[in-house]
Structures are given as structure tokens and as C-alpha cells.
N, CA and C of each residue as an Amber inpcrd file, in Angstrom:
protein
   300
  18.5540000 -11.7200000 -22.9670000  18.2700000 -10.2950000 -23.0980000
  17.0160000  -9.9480000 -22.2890000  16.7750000  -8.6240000 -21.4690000
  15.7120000  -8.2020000 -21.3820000  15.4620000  -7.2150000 -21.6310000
  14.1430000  -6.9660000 -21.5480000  13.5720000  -5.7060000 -22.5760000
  12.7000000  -5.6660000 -20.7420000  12.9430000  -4.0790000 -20.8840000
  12.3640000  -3.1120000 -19.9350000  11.0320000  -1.7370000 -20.2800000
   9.9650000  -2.1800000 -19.7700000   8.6180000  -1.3110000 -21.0100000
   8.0550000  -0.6480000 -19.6110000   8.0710000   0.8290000 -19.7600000
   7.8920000   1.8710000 -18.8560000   6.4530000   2.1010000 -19.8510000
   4.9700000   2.7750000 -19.0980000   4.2030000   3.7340000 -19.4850000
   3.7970000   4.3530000 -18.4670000   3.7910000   5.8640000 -18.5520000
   3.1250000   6.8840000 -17.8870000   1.8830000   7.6440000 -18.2680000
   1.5050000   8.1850000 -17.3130000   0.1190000   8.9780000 -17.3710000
   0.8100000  10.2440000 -16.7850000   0.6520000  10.9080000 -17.3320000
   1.4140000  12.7460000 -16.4640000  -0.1080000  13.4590000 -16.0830000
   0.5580000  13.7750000 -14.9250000  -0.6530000  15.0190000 -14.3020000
  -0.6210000  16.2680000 -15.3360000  -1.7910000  16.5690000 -15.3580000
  -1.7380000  18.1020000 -16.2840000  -1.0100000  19.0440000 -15.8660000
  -0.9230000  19.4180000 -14.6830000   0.1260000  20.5410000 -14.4110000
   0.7900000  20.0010000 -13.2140000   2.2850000  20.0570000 -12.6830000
   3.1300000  19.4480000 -12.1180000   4.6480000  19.8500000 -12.3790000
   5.1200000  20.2960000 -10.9690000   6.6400000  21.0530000 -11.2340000
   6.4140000  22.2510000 -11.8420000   5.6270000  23.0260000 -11.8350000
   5.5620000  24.4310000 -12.4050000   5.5440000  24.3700000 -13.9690000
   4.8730000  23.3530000 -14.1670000   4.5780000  22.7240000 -15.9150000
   3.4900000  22.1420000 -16.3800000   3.0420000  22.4900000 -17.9290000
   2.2350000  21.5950000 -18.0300000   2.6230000  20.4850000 -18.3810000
   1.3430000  19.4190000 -18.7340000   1.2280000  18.2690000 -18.8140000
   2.4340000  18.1950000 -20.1310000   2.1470000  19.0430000 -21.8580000
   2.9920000  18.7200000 -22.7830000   4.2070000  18.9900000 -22.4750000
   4.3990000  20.2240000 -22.0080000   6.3410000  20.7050000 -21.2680000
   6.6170000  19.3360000 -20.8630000   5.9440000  18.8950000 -19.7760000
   6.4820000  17.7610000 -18.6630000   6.8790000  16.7940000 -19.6570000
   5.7900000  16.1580000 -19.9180000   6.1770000  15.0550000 -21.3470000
   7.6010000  15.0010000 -22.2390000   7.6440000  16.5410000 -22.9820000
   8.8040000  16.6740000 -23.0850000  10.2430000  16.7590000 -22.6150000
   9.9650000  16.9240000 -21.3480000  11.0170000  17.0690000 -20.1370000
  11.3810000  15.6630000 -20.1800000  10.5430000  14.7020000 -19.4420000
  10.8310000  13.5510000 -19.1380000  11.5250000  12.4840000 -20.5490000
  10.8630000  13.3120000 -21.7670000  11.6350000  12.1100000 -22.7390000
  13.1080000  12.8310000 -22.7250000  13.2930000  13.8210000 -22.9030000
  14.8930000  14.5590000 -22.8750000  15.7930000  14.0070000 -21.6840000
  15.1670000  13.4300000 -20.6210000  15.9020000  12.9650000 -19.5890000
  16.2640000  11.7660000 -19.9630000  14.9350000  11.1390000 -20.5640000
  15.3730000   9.6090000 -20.7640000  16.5320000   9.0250000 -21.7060000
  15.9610000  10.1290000 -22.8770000  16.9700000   9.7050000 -23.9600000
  18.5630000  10.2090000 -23.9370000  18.8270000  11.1020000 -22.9570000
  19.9680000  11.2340000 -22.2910000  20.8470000   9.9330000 -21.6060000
  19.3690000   9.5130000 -21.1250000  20.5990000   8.3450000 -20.1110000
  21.5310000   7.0670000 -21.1740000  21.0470000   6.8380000 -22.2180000
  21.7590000   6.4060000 -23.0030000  23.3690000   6.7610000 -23.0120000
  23.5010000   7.3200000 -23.1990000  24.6340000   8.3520000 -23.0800000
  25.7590000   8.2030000 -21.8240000  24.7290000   7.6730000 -20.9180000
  25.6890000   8.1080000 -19.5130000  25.7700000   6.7270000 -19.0570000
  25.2750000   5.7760000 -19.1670000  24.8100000   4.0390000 -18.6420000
  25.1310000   2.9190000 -19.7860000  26.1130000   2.8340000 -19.4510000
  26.5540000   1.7590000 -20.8310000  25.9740000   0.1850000 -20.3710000
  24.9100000   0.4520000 -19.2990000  24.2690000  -1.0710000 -19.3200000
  23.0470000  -1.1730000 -20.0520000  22.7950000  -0.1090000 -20.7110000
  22.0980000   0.1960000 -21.7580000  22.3350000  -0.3940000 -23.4310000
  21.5620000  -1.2680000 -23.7530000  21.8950000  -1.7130000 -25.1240000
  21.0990000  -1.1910000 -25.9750000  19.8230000  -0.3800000 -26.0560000
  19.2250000   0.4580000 -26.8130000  17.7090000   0.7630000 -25.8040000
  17.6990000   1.5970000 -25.9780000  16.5980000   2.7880000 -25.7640000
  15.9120000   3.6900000 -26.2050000  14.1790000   3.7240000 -26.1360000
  13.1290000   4.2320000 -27.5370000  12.5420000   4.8910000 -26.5170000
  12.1410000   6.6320000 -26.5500000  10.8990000   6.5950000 -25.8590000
   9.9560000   7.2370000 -26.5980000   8.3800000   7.4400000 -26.3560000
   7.5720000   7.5230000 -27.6180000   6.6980000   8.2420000 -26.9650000
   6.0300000   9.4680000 -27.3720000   4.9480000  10.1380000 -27.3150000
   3.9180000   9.4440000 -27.8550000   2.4410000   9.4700000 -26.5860000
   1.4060000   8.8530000 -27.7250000   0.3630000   9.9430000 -28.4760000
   0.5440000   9.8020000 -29.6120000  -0.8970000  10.5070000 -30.5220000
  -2.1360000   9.9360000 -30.3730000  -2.8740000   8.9480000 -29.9410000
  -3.5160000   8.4550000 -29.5190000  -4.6940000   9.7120000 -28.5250000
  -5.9180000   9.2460000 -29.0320000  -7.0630000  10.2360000 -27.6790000
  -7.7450000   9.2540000 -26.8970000  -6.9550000   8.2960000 -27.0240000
  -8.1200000   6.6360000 -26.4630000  -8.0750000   7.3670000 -25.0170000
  -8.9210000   7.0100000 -24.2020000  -9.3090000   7.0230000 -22.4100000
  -8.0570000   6.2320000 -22.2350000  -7.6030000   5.1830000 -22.6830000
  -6.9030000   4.1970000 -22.4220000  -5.6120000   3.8340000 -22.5150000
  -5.1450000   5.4570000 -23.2030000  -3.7630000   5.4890000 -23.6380000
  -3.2910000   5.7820000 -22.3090000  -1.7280000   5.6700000 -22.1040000
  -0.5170000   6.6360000 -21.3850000  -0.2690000   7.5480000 -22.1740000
   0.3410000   8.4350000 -21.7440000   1.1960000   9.5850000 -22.4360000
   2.4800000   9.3800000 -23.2370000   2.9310000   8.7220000 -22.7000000
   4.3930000   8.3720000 -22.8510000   5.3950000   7.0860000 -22.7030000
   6.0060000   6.2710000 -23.4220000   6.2660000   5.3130000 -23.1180000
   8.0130000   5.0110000 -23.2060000   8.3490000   4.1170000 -22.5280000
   9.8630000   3.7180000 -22.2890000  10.2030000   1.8440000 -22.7400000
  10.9490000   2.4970000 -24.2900000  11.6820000   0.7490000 -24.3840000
  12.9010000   0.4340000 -24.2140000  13.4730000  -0.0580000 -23.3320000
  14.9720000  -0.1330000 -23.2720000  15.0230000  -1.8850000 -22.9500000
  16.3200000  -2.2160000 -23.6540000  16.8010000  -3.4240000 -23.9480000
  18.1870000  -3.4170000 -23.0700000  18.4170000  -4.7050000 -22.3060000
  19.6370000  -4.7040000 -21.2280000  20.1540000  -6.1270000 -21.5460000
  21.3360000  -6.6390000 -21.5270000  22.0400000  -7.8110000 -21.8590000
  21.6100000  -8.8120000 -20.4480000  21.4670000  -8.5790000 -19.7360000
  20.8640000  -9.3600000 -18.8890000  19.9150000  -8.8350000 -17.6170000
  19.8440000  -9.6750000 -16.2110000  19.1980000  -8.7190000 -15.2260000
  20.1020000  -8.1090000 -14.5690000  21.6750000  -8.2590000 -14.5970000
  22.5540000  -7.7460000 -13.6910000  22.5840000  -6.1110000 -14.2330000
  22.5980000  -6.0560000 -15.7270000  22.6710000  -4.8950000 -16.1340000
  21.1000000  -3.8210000 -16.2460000  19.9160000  -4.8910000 -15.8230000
  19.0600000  -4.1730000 -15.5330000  19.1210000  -3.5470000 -14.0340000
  19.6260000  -3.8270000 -13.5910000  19.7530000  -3.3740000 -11.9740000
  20.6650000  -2.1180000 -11.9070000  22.0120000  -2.6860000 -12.8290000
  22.9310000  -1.3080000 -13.2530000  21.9440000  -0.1670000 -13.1120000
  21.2500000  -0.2650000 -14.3120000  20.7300000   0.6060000 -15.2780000
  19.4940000   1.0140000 -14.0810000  19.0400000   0.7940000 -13.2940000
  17.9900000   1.1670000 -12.1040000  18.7230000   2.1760000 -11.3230000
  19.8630000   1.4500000 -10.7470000  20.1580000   2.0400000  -9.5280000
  21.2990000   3.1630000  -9.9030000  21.4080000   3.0930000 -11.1080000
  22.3910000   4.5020000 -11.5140000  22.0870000   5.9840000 -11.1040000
  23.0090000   6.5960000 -10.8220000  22.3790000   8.2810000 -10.2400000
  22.0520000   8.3600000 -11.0750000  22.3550000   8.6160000 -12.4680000
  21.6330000   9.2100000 -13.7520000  20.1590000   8.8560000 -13.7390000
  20.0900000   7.4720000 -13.4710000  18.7380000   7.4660000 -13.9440000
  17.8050000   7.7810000 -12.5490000  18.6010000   7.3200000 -11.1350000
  17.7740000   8.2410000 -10.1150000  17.3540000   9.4050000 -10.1740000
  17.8890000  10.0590000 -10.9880000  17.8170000  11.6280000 -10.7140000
  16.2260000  11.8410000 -11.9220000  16.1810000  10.8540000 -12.6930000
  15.4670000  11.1060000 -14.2070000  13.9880000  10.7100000 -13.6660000
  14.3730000   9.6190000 -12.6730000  13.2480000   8.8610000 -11.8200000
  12.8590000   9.9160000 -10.4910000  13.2790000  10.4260000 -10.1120000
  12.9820000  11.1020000  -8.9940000  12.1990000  12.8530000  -9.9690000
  13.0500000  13.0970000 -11.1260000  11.7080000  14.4220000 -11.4330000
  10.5620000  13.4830000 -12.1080000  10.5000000  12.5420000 -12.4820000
   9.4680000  11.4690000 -13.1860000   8.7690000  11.6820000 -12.1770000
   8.7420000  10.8460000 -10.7140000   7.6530000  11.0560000 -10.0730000
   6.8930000  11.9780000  -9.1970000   7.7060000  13.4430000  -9.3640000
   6.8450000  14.4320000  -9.2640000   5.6740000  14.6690000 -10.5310000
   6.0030000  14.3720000 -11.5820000   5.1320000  14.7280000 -12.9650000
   3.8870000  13.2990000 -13.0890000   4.3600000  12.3530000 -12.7100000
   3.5070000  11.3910000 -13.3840000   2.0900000  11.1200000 -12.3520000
   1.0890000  10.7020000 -13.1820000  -0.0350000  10.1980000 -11.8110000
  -0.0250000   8.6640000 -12.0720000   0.2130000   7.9370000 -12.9600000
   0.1000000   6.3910000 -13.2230000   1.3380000   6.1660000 -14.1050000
   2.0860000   4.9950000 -13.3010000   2.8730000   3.9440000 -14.0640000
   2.4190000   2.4410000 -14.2090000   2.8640000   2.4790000 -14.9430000
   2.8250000   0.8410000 -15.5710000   4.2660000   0.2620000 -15.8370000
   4.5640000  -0.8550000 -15.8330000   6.1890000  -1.4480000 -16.2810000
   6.1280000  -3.1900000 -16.3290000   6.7210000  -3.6270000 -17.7750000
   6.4440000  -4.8070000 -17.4120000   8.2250000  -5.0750000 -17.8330000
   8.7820000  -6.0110000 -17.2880000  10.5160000  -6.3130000 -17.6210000
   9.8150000  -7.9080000 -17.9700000  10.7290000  -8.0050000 -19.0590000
  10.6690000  -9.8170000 -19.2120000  12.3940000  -9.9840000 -20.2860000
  12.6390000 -11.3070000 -19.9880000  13.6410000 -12.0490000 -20.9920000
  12.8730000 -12.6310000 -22.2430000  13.5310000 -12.0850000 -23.3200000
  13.1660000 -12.5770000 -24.9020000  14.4730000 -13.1850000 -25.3480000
């Protein structure tokens, strides 16, 4: 199995939005792709409440049966399209993929 861990930092205003709109935008995209990518075996994404300097905004857990289906799950239009308004909004990513 691997587990796939997205965090972002969103610019305050970006795409004719603010920083909270955007936030919200981007989890509605994410938690959509479930839906459309059956190389998807479960998917969490999480607003942080957090005021640390040190937080992200927003984070991505998705679980894939192997790496073939992590690649699925990359190169899908669905999720191109989710990834392409993502990086108009975001100023910092982070991502770590590993097998558990």
C-alpha cells in the first residue's frame, strides 16, 4: 500500500479569491476526485485550525494499492485539472509518498 500526504500554504488572495474561499475550493476539488479515480482507495483532506508560523493550510491523505495506481491517480485529467487550479492558489507544497 501507499499512502500519498499533500500540504499546502495558499496565497492570501489568488484566482480572484481569498485565501479561506481558495481553501475551500481546493478541498471540494479534492474530495471530488474520489468519485471519478477508482485508483483511489481512500481519501481525507483537512483544514488546519492551528495559528502555529509552522502550520500549512490544508492537507491531503490518500491511500493507493500500489505505485502503479499512484501514477493512475497523478496523471488522471481529473486530478490534472484539480492540480492545475491548485497551483495558481498555493505558495508552498510539501508531499511525502511512502509504502506502509
Amino acid at each position: 500500500m501507499i499512502k500519498h500526504v499533500v500540504m499546502w500554504k495558499l496565497k492570501d488572495v489568488a484566482d480572484g479569491n481569498t485565501k479561506l474561499k481558495n481553501i475551500d475550493l481546493v478541498k471540494d476539488k479534492l474530495l471530488k476526485l474520489k468519485t471519478v479515480i477508482h485508483a483511489i482507495d481512500s481519501l481525507e483532506v483537512g483544514k488546519n485550525f492551528s495559528d502555529s508560523e509552522s502550520s500549512y493550510d490544508l492537507v491531503l491523505i490518500s491511500t493507493h494499492h500500489d505505485k502503479d495506481a499512484l501514477s493512475e491517480y497523478i496523471n488522471h485529467p481529473a486530478h490534472k485539472d484539480a492540480a492545475s487550479f491548485i497551483g495558481r492558489v498555493v505558495a508552498e507544497r510539501k508531499a511525502v509518498d511512502f509504502e506502509f
